[in-house]
C-alpha positions, 0 to 999 in steps of 0.5 A: 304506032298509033294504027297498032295501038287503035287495033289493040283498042278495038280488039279488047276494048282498051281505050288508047289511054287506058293502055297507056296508062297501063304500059307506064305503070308496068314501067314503074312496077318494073322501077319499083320491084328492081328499086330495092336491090341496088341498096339493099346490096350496098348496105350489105357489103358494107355491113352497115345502112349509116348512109340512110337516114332513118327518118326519111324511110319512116316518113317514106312509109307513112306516106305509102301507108297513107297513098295506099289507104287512099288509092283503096277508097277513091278507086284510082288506076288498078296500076296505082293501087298495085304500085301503092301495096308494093311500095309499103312492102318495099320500105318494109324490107330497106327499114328492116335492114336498115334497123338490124344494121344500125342496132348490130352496129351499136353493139359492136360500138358499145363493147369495143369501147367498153374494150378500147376503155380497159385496154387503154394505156398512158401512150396512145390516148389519141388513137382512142377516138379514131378506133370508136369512129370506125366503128359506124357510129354516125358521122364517123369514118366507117363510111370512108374505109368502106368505100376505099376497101371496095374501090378495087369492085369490078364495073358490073358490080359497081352499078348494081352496088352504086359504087358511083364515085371511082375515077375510072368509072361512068357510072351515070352512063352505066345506070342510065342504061340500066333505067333504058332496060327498065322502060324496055322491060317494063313496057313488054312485060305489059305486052305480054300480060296483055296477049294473056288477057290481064287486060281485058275490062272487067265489070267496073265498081260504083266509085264513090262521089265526091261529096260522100264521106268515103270520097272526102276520107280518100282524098285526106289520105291522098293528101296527106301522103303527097305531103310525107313523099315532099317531106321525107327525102329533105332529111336525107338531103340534110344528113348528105349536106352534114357530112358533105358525102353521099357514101352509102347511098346507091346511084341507081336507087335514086334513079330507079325512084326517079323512074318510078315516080315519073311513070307512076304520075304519068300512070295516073294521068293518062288514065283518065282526061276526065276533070273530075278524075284529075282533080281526084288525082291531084295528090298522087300526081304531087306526091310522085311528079313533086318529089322529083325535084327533091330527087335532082338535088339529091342527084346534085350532091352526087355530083358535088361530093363524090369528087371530094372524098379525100378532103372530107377525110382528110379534114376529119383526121386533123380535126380527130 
């Protein structure tokens, strides 16, 4: 391996480390560009985005809006600057989805209440609730009927949806395959933009120092998005904590980012062993390789509360 890489060196003058570089971040593109489907297709059978937290997604884009900014003006990895616009993207479309979703929702909500209000008789006061809490209210029931309705999804469709929790289901053995396509295809859809040469070293562009305003400005930037991606998961952490449910979220989103930070972090980091270019990187690093501990607890509530949805619901109807 180290003989062909040595070869491709030579060839189109690609230090082993650029190449590198290069394959890991077409892996975390790769992450990246499939991370949104898992879900978007969940919200979408679902008619609802209860299980995000809108807080996390609006500091999520912030911090990519300002990793983004960064990348620009300290001249990081064309991989990383790639990864940063794509990111801004992404999060466009989830919050935009998410937002239609919850205001729709509330909508519904607001007219079967006003219509459960003038509907209403003497005999059934004590169903009233329970009607407006299915209505995807948060903290209400619809999260679990949904999830109980959907229970019959063939294995394939459970993956792509994360659909995790059905007892006669492997859902982390089926996603951890799909992450193995995703290291496989993002390492030759590299390869092949390579045999093409996407790769080949064009004229490389003055890089501001560190001493200049410019430099000083970008690394703010870098920073400060390193701070928003530390930031931003702890709502969805507390939200899944509340409700002692993950219902809503997808699996494989959140294995899918994992992905993506963990190669993205690697992207930066073997692009360049210089000290002055590490120490320029260290915000990014700590954005992408920070928020994977944050991932883990999220992994954790997975396994923690997906074997318990029949007493949450079960609580909340005694206490309705």
């Amino acid at each position: 391996m180290k003989t062909f890489l040595a070869d491709m060196t030579l060839s189109r003058d690609l230090s082993v480390n650029e190449i590198l570089s290069g394959v890991f971040g077409s892996i975390s593109l790769t992450a990246w560009i499939c991370l949104l489907l898992p879900q978007l297709i969940t919200n979408y059978r679902a008619k609802s985005a209860e299980g995000l937290s809108m807080i996390f997604l609006a500091v999520w884009l912030f911090g990519d809006i300002s990793n983004l900014s960064g990348a620009l003006v300290t001249g990081l990895a064309p991989t990383a600057t790639a990864l940063a616009g794509y990111f801004c993207i992404s999060d466009i479309i989830l919050i935009s989805q998410s937002t239609y979703y919850n205001v729709l929702n509330a909508r519904k909500a607001r007219r079967r209440t006003r219509s459960t209000e003038s509907e209403a008789s003497e005999d059934e006061p004590l169903l009233q609730p329970r009607r407006r809490s299915s209505s995807g209210l948060p903290g209400s029931h619809r999260r679990h009927s949904i999830h109980h309705q959907e229970s019959g999804l063939d294995p394939i469709k459970r993956i792509v949806t994360g659909e995790d929790d059905t007892p006669d289901s492997n859902p982390w053995f089926h996603n951890a395959l799909s992450v193995v396509a995703i290291y496989i295809v993002g390492a030759a859809g590299w390869f092949v933009s390579y045999k093409f040469g996407a790769w080949d070293k064009p004229d490389v562009p003055d890089e501001p120092t560190a001493e200049t305003p410019v430099a000083i400005g970008g690394m703010v930037l870098g920073y400060a998005s390193a701070v928003c991606y530390l930031c931003a998961r702890i709502p969805q952490i507390l939200k899944n904590y509340r409700e002692k449910s993950c219902d809503g979220l997808a699996l494989l989103f959140f294995l899918l980012s994992l992905t993506g930070n963990l190669t993205y972090g690697l992207s930066v980091f073997t692009y360049s062993s210089e000290p002055e270019y590490i120490v320029k990187a260290i915000p990014w690093l700590l954005g992408s390789l920070g928020t994977i501990v944050e991932d883990c607890i999220i992994f954790y509530q997975f396994r923690l509360y997906s074997g318990n949805p029949g007493l949450k619901i079960d609580g909340t109807d005694e206490s309705v």
